[in-house]
PyMOL commands that place a pseudoatom at each C-alpha (Angstrom):
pseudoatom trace, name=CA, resn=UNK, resi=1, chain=A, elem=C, hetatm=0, pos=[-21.091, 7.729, -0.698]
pseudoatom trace, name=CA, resn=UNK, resi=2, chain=A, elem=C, hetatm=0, pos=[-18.482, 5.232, 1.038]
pseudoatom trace, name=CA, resn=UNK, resi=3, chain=A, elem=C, hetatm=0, pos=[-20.625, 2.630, 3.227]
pseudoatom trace, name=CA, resn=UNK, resi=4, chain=A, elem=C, hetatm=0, pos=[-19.082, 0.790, 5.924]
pseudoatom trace, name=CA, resn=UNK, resi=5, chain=A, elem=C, hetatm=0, pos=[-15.585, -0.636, 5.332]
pseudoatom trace, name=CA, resn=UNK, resi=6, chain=A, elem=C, hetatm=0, pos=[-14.977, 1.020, 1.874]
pseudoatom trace, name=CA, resn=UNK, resi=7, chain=A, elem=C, hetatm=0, pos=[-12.141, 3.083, 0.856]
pseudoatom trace, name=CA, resn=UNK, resi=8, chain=A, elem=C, hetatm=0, pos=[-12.513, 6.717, 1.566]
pseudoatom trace, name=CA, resn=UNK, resi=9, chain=A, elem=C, hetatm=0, pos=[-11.007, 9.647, -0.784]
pseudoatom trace, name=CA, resn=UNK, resi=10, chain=A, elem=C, hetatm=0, pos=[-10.383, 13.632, 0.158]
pseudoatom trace, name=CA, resn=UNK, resi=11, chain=A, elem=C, hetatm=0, pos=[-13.167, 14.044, -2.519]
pseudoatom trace, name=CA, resn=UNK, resi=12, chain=A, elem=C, hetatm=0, pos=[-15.646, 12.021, -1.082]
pseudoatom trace, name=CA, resn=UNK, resi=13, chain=A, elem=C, hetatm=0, pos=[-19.302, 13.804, -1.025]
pseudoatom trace, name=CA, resn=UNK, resi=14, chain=A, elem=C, hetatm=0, pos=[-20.977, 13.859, 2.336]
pseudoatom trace, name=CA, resn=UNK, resi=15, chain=A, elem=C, hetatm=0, pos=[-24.423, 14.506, 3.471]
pseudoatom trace, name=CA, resn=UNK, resi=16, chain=A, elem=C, hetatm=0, pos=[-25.452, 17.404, 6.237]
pseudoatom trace, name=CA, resn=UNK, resi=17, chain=A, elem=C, hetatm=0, pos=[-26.031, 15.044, 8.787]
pseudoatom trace, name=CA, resn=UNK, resi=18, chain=A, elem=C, hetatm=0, pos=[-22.807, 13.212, 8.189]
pseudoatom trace, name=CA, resn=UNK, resi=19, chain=A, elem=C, hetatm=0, pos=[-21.147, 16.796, 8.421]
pseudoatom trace, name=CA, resn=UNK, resi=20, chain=A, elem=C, hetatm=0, pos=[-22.499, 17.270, 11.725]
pseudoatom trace, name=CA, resn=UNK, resi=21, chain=A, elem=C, hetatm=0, pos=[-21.665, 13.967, 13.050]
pseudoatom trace, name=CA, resn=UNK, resi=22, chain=A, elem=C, hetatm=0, pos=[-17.708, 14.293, 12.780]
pseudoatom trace, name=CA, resn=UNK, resi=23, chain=A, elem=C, hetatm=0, pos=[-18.141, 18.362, 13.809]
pseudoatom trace, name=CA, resn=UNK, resi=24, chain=A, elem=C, hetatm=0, pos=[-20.167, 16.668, 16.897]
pseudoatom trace, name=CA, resn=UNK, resi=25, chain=A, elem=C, hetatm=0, pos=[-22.111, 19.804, 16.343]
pseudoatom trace, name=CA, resn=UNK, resi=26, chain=A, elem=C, hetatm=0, pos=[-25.990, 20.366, 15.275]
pseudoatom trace, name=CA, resn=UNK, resi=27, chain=A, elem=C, hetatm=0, pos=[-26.768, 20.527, 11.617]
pseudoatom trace, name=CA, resn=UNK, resi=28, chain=A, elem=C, hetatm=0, pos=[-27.594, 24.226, 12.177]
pseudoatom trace, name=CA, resn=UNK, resi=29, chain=A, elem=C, hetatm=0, pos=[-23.653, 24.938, 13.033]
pseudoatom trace, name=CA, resn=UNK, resi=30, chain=A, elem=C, hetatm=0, pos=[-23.353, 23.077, 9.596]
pseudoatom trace, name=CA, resn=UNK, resi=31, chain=A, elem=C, hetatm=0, pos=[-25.518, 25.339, 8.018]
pseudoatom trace, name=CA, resn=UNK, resi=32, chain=A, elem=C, hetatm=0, pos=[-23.932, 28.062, 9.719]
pseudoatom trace, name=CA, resn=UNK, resi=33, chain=A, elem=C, hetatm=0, pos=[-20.306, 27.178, 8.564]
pseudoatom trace, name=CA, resn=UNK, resi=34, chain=A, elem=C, hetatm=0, pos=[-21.668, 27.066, 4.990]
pseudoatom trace, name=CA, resn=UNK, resi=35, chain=A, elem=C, hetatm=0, pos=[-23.627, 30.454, 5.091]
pseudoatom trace, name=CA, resn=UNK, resi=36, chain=A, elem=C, hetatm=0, pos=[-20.762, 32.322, 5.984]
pseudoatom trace, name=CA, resn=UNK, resi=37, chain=A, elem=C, hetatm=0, pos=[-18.664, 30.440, 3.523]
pseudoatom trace, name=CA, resn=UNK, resi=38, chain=A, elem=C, hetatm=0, pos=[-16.261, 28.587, 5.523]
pseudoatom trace, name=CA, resn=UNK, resi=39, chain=A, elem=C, hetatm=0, pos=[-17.645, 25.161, 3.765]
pseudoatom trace, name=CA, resn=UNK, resi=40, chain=A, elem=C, hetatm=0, pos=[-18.987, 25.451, 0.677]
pseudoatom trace, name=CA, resn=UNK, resi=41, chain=A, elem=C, hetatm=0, pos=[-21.174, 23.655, -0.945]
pseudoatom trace, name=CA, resn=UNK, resi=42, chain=A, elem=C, hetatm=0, pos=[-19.717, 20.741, -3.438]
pseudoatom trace, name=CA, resn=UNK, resi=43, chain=A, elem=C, hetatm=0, pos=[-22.742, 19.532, -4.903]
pseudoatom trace, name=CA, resn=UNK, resi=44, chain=A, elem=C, hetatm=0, pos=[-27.046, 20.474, -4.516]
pseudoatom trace, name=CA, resn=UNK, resi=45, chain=A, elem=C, hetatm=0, pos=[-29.776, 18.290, -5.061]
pseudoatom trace, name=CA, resn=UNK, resi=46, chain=A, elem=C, hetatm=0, pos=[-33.256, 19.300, -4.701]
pseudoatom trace, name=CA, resn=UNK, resi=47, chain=A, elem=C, hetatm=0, pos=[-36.507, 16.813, -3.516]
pseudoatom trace, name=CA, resn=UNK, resi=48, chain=A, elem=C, hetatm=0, pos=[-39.413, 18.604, -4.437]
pseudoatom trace, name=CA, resn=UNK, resi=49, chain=A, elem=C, hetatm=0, pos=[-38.417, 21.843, -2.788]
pseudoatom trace, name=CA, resn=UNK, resi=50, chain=A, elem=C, hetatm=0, pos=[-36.493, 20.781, -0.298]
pseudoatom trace, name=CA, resn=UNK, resi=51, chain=A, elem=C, hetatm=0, pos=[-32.619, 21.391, -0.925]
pseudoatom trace, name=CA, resn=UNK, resi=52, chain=A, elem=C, hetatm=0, pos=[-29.672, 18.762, 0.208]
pseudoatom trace, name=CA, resn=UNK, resi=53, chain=A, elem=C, hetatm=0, pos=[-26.098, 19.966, -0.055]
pseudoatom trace, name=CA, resn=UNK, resi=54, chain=A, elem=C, hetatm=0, pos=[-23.286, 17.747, -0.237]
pseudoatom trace, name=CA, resn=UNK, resi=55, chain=A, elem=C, hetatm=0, pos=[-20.089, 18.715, 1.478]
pseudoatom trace, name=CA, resn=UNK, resi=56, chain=A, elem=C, hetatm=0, pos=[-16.641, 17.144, 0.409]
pseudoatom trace, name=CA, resn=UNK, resi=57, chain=A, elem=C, hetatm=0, pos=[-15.173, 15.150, 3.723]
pseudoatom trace, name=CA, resn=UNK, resi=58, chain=A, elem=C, hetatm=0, pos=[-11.868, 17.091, 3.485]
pseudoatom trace, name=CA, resn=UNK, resi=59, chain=A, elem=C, hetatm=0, pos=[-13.511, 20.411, 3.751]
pseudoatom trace, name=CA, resn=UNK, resi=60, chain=A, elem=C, hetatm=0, pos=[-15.150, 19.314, 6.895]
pseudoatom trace, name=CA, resn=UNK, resi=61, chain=A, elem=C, hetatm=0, pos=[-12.118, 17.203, 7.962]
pseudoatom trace, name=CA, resn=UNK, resi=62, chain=A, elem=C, hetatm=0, pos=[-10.139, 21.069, 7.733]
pseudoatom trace, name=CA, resn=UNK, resi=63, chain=A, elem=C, hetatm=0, pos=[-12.893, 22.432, 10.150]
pseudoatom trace, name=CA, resn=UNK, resi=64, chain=A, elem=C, hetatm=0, pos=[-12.558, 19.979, 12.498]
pseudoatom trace, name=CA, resn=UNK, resi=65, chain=A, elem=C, hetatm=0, pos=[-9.047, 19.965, 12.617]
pseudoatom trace, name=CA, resn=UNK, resi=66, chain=A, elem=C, hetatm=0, pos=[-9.012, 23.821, 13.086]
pseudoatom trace, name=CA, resn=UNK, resi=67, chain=A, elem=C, hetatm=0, pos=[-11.817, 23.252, 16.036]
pseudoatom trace, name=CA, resn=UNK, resi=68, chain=A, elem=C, hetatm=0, pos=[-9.883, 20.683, 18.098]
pseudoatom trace, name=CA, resn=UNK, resi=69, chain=A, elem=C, hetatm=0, pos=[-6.618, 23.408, 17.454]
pseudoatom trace, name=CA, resn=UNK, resi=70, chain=A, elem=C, hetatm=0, pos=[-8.575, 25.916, 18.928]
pseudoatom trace, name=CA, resn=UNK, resi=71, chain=A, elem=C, hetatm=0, pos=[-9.544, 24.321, 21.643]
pseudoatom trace, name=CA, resn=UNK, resi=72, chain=A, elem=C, hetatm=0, pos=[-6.151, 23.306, 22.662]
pseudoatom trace, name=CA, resn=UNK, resi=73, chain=A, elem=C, hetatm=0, pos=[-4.689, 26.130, 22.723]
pseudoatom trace, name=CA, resn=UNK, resi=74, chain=A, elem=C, hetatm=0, pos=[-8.149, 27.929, 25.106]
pseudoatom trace, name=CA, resn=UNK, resi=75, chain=A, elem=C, hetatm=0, pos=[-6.790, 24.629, 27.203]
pseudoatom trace, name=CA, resn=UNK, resi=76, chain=A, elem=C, hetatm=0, pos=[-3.379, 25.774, 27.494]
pseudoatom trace, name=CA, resn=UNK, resi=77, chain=A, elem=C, hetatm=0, pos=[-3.692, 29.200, 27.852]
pseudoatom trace, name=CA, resn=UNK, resi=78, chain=A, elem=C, hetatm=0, pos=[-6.324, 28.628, 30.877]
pseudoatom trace, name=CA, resn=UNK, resi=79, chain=A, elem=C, hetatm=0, pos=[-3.661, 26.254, 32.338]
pseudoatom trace, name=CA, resn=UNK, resi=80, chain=A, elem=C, hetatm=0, pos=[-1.217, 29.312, 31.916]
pseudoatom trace, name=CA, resn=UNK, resi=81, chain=A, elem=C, hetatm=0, pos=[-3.649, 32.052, 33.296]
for i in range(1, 81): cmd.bond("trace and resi %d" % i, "trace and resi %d" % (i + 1))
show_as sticks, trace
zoom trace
């Protein structure tokens, strides 16, 4: 995972926080994206029982991109109504 300052690729692994930081959503919507597979999973690891999914950044940088589309066009078509 790219700290601070380091070079980021399309394939780089984030966490389900990280996700839901640059969705500005809850980690549920996260969870919600990937259950109806609109983000898949890229990699699982497991602590104890507990699973963490990794998401790849350009997956999530395609949902947010789609979001922010959205909502532009709900802007303009309220300005038009």
């Amino acid at each position: 995972m790219c700290k601070g300052g380091e070079n980021m690729t399309d394939d780089e692994l984030i966490s389900g926080a990280e996700a839901a930081r640059l969705m500005n959503a809850k980690r549920s919507e996260v969870t919600h994206y990937e259950k109806r597979g609109t983000l898949p999973v890229a990699k699982e690891e497991w602590e104890g029982n507990r699973r963490k999914p990794w998401y790849r950044r350009s997956d999530v940088e395609k949902i947010v991109a789609f979001r922010q589309a959205r909502d532009n066009m709900n802007a303009v078509s309220a300005e038009n109504a």
